[in-house]
C-alpha atoms as an extended CHARMM CRD file, in Angstrom:
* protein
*
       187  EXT
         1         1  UNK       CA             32.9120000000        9.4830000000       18.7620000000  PROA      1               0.0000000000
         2         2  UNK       CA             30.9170000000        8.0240000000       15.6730000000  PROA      2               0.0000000000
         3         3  UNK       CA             28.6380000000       10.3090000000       13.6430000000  PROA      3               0.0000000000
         4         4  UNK       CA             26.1790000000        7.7530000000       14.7860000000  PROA      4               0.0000000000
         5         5  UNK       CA             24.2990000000        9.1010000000       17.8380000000  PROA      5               0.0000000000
         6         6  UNK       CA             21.9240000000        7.6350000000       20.3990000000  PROA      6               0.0000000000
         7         7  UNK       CA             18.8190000000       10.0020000000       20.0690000000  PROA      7               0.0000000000
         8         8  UNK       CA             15.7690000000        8.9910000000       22.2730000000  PROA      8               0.0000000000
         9         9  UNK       CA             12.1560000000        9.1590000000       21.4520000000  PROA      9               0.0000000000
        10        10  UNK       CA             10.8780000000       12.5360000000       21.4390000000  PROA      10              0.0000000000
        11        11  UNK       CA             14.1300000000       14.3460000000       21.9250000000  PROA      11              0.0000000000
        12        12  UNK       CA             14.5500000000       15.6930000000       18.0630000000  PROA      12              0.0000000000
        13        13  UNK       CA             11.8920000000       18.3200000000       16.7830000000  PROA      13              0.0000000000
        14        14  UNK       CA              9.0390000000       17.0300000000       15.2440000000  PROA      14              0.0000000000
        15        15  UNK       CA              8.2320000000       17.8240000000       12.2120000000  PROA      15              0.0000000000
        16        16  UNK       CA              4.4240000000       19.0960000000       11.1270000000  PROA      16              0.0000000000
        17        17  UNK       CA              4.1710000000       19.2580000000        7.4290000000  PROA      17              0.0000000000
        18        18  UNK       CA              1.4120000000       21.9860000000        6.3550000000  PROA      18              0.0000000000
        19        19  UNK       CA              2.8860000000       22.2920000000        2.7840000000  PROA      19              0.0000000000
        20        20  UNK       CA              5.9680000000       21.0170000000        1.3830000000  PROA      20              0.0000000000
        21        21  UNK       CA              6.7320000000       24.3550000000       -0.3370000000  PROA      21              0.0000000000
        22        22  UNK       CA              8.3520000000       26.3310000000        2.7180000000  PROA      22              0.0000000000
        23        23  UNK       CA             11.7020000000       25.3020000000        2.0180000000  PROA      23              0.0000000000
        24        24  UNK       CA             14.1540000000       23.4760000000       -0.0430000000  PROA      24              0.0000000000
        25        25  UNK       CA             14.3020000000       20.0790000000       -0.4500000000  PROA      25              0.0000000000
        26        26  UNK       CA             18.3870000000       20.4250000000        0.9590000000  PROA      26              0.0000000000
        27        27  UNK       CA             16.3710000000       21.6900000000        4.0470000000  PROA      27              0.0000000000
        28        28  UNK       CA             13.6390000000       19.2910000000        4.4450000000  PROA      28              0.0000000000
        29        29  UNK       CA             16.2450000000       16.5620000000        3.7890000000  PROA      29              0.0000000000
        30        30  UNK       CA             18.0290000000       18.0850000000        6.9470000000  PROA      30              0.0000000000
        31        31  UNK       CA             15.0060000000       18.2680000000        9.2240000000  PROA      31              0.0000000000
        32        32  UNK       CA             14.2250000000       14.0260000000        8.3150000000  PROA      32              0.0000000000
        33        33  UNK       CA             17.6670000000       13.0380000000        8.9840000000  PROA      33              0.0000000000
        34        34  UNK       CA             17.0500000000       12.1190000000       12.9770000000  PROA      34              0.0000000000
        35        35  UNK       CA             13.9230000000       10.4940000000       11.9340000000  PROA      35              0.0000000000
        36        36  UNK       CA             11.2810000000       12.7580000000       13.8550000000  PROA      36              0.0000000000
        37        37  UNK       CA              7.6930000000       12.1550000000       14.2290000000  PROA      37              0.0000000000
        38        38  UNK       CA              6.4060000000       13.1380000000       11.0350000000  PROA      38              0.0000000000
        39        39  UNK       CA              2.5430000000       14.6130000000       11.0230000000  PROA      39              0.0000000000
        40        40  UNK       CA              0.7040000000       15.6520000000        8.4830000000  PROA      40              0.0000000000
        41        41  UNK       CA             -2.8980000000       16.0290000000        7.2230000000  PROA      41              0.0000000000
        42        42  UNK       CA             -5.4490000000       14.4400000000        4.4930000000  PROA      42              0.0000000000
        43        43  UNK       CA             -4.2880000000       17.2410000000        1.7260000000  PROA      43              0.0000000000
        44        44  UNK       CA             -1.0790000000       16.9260000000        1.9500000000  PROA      44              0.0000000000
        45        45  UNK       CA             -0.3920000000       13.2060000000        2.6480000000  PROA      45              0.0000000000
        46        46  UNK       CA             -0.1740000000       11.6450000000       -0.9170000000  PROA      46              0.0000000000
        47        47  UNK       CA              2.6670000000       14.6210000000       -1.6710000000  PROA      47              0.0000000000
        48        48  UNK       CA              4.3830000000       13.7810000000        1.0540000000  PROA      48              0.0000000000
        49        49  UNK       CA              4.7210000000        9.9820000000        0.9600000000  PROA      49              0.0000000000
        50        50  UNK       CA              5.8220000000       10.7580000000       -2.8150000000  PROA      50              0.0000000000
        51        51  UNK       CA              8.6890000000       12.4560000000       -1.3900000000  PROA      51              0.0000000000
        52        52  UNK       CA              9.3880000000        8.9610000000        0.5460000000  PROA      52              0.0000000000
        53        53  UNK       CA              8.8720000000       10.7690000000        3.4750000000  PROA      53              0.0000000000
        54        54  UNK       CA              7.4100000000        8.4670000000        6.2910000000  PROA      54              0.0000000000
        55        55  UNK       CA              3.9160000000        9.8600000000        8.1360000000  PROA      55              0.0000000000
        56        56  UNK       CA              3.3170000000        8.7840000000       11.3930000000  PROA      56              0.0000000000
        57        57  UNK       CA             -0.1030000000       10.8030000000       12.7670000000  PROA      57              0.0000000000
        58        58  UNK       CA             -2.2420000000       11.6830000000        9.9840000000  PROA      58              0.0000000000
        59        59  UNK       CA             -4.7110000000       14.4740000000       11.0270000000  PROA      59              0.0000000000
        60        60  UNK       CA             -8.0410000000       14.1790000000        9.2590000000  PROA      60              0.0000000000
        61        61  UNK       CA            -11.5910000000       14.2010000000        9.6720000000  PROA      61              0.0000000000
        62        62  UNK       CA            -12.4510000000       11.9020000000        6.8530000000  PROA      62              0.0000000000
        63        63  UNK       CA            -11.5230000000        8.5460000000        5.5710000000  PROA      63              0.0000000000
        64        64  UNK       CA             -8.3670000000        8.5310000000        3.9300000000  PROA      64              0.0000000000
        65        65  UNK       CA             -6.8100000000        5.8730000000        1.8390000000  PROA      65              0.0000000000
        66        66  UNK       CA             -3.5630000000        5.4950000000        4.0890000000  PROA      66              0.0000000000
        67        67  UNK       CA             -0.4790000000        4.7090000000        1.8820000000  PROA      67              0.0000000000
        68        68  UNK       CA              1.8390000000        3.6200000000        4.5120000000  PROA      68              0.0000000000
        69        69  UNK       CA              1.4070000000        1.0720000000        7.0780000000  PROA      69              0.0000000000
        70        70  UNK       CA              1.4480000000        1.9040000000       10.9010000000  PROA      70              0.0000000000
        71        71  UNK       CA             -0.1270000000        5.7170000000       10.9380000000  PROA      71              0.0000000000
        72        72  UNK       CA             -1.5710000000        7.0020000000       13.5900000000  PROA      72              0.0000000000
        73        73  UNK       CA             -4.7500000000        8.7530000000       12.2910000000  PROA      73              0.0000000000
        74        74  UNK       CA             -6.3400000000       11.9530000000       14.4530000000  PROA      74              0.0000000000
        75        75  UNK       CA             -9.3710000000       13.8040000000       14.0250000000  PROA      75              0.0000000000
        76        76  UNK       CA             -8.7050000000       17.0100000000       13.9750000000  PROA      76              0.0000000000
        77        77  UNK       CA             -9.7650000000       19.4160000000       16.6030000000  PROA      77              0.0000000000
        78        78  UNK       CA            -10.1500000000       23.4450000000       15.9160000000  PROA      78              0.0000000000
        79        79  UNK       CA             -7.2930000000       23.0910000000       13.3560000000  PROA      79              0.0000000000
        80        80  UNK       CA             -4.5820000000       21.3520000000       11.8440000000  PROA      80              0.0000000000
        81        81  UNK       CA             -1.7770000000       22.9960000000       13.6220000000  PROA      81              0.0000000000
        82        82  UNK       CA             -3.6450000000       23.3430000000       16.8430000000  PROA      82              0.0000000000
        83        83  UNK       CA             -4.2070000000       18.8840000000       16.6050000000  PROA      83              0.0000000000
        84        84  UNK       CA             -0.3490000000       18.7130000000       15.8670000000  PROA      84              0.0000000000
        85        85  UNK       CA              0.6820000000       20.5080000000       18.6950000000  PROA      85              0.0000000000
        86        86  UNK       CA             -1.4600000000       19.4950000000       20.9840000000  PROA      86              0.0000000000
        87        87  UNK       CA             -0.6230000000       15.9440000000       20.2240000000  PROA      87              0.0000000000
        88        88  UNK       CA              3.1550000000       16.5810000000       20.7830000000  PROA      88              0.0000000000
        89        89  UNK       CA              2.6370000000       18.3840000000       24.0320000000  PROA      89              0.0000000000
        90        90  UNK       CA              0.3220000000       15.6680000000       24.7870000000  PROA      90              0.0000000000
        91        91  UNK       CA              3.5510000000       13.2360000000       23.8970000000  PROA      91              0.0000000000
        92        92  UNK       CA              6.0510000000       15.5310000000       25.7150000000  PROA      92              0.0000000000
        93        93  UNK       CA              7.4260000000       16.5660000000       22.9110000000  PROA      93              0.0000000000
        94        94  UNK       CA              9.7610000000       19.8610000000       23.6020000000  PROA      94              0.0000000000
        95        95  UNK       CA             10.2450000000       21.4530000000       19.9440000000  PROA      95              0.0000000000
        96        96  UNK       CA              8.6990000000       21.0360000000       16.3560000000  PROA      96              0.0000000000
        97        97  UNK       CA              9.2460000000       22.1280000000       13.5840000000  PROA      97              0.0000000000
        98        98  UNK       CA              6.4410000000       23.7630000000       11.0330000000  PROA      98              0.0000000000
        99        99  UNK       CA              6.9710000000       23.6940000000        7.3440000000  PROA      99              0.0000000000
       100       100  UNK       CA              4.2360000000       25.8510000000        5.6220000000  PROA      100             0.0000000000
       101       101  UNK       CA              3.5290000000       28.5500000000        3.0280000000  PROA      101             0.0000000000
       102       102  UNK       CA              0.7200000000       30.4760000000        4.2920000000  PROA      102             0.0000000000
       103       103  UNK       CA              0.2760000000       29.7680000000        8.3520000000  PROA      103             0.0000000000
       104       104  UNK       CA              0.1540000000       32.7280000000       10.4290000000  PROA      104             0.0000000000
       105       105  UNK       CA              2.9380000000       32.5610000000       12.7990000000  PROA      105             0.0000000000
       106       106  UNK       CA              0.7560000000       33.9360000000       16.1800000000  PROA      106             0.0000000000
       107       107  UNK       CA             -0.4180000000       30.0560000000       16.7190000000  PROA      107             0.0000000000
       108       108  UNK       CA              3.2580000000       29.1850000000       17.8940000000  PROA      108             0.0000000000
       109       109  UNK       CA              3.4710000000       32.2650000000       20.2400000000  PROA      109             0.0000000000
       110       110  UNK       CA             -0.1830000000       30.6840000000       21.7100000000  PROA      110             0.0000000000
       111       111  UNK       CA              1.7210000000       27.3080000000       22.5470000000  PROA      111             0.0000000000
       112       112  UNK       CA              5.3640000000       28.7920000000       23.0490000000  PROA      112             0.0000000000
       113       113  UNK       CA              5.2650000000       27.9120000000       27.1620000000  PROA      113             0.0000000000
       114       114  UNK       CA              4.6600000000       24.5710000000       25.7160000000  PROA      114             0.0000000000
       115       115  UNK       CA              6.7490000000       23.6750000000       23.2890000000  PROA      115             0.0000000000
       116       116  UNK       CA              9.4500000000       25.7580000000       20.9680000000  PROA      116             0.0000000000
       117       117  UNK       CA              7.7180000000       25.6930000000       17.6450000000  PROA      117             0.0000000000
       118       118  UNK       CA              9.7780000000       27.0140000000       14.8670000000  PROA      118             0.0000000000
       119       119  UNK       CA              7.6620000000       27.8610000000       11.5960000000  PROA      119             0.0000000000
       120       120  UNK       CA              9.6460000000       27.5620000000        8.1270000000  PROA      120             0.0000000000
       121       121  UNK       CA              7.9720000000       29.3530000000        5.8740000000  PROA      121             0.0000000000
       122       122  UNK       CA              8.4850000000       31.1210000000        2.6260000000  PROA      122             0.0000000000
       123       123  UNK       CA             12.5310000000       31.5650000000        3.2290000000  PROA      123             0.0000000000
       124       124  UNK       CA             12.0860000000       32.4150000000        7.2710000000  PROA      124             0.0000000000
       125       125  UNK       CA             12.4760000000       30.7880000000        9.8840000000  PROA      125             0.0000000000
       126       126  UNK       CA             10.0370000000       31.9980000000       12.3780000000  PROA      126             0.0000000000
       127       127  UNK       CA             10.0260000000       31.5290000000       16.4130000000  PROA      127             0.0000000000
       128       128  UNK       CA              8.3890000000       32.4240000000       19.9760000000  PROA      128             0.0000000000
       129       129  UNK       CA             11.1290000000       34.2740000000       21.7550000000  PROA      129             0.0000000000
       130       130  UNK       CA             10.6010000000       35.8010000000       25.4930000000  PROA      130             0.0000000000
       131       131  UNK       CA             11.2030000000       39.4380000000       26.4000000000  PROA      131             0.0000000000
       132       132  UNK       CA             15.1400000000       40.3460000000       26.5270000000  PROA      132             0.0000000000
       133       133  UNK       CA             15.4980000000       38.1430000000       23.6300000000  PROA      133             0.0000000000
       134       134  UNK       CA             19.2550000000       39.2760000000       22.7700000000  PROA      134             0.0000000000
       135       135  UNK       CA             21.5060000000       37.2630000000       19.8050000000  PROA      135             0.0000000000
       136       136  UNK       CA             24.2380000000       38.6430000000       17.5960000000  PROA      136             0.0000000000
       137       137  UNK       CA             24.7330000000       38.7880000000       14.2050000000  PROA      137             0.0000000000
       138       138  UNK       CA             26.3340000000       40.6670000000       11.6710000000  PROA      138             0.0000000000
       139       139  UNK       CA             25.7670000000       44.5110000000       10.2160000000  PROA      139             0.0000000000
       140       140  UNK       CA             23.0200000000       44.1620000000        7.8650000000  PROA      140             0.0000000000
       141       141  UNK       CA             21.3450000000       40.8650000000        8.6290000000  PROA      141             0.0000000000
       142       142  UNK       CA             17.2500000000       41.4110000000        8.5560000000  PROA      142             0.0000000000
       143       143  UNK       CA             15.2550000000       40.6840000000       11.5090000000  PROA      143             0.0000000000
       144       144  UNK       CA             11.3350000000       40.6250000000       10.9610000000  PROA      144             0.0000000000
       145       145  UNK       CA              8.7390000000       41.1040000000       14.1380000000  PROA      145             0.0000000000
       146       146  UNK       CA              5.7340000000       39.8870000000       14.1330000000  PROA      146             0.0000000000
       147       147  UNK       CA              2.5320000000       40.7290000000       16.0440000000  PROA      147             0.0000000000
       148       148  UNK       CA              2.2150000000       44.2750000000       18.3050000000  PROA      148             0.0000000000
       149       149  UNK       CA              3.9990000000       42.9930000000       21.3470000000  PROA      149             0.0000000000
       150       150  UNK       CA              7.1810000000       44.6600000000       20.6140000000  PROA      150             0.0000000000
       151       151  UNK       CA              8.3860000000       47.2140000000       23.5750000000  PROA      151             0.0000000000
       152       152  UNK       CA             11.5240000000       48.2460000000       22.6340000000  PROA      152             0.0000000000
       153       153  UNK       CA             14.1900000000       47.2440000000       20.2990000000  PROA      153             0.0000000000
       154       154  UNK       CA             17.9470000000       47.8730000000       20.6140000000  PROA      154             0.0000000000
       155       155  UNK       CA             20.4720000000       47.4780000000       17.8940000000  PROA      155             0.0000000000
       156       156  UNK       CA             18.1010000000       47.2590000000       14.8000000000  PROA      156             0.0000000000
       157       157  UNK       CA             16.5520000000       49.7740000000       12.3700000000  PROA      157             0.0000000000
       158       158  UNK       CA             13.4100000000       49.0380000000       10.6940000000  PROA      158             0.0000000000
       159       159  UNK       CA             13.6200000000       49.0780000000        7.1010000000  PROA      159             0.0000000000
       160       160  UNK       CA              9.5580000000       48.6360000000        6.0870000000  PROA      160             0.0000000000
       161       161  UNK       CA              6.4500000000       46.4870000000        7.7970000000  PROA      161             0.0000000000
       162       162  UNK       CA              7.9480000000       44.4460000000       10.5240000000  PROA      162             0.0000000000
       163       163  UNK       CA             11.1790000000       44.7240000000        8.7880000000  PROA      163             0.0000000000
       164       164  UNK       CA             14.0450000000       45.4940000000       10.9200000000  PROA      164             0.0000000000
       165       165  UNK       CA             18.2410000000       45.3130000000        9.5870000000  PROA      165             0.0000000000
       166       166  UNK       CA             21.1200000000       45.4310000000       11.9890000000  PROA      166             0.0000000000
       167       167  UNK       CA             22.8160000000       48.4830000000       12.8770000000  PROA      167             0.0000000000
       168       168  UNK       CA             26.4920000000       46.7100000000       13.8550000000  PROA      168             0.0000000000
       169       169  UNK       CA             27.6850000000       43.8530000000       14.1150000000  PROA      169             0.0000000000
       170       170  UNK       CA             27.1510000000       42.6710000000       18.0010000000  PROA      170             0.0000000000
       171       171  UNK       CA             23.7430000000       41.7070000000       19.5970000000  PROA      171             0.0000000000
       172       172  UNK       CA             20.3580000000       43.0320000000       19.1000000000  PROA      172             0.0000000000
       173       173  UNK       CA             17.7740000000       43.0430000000       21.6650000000  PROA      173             0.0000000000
       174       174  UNK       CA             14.0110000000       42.6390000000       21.6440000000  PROA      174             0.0000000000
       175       175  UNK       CA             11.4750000000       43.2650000000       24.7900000000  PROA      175             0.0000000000
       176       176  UNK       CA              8.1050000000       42.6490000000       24.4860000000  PROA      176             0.0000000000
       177       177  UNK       CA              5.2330000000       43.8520000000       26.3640000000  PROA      177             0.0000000000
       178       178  UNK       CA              3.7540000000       40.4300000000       26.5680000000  PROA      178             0.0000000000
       179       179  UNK       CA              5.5670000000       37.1640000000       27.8530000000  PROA      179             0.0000000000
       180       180  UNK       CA              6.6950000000       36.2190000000       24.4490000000  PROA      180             0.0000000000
       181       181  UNK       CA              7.1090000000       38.0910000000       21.2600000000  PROA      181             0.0000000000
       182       182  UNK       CA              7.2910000000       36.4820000000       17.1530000000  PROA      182             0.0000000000
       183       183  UNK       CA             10.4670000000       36.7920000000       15.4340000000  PROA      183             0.0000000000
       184       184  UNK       CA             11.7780000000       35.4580000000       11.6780000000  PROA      184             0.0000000000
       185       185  UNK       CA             15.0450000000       35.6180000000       10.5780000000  PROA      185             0.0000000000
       186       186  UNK       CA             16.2150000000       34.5840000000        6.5920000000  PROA      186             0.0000000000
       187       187  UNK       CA             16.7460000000       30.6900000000        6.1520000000  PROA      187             0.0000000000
């Protein structure tokens, strides 16, 4: 089989830019190479069509001078994030992905029946998991929990705020006291 897949329309993540600074350029580079829908908003558009990346749904409430052709512009609703992934539910989109410095990571949890947002931020890679969440990994690795829905945690030890580091090598397990819980784990 060719490296050269047939991918259809909305089956890739999407990918919401809130700030290019998340993660490296090797790993936004990565996340473009399916050609996603690409959405981002008025202060952060003229960065990223610098970085030749292509935009198509610009969220903003304001006229913007729109540097690529065929961009679908949005007004923006509560927030920035909130528009995004509404839109891609909206679409029937199944996963995004968030590049950010600074979001808080409970807005994916919110949508996480909806759609599998995973935020990249900051050198983590943060997600909406469900209660029983269970994956292995080696002695050592750090695990970070977000939010206070966390139940009861097998196989980790925390190490400082929301902080955890495996035990053993083998599976940890998470259960939460609410449908879904936050976790990040080290890009």
């Amino acid at each position: 089989m060719s490296s050269h897949h047939i991918v259809k329309e909305d089956q890739e993540p999407a990918l919401i830019i809130a700030q290019l600074g998340g993660i490296p350029d090797s790993m936004l580079s990565q996340l473009l190479e399916w050609n996603p829908i690409v959405i981002t908003d008025a202060q952060n558009i003229a960065l990223v069509t610098q970085q030749a990346i292509k935009v198509d749904v610009l969220i903003a409430n304001e006229p913007v001078d729109l540097p690529q052709d065929h961009i679908l512009l949005l007004p923006m609703a509560t927030s920035f994030l909130d528009t995004a992934l509404t839109f891609l539910i909206g679409r029937k989109c199944r996963a995004a992905n968030l590049v950010s410095t600074d979001t808080e990571p409970d807005l994916i949890r919110q949508y996480a029946d909806q759609i599998h947002a995973v935020l990249l931020v900051n050198g983590k890679r943060i997600f909406a998991a469900k209660s029983g969440f269970s994956k292995w990994k080696p002695k050592g690795e750090t695990v970070f929990l977000y939010g206070d829905a966390v139940a009861d945690i097998r196989g980790l030890r925390p190490t400082g705020e929301r902080e955890y580091i495996t035990v053993a090598d083998g599976f940890y397990s998470i259960y939460f006291d609410k449908p879904y819980g936050l976790i990040g784990e080290r890009l």
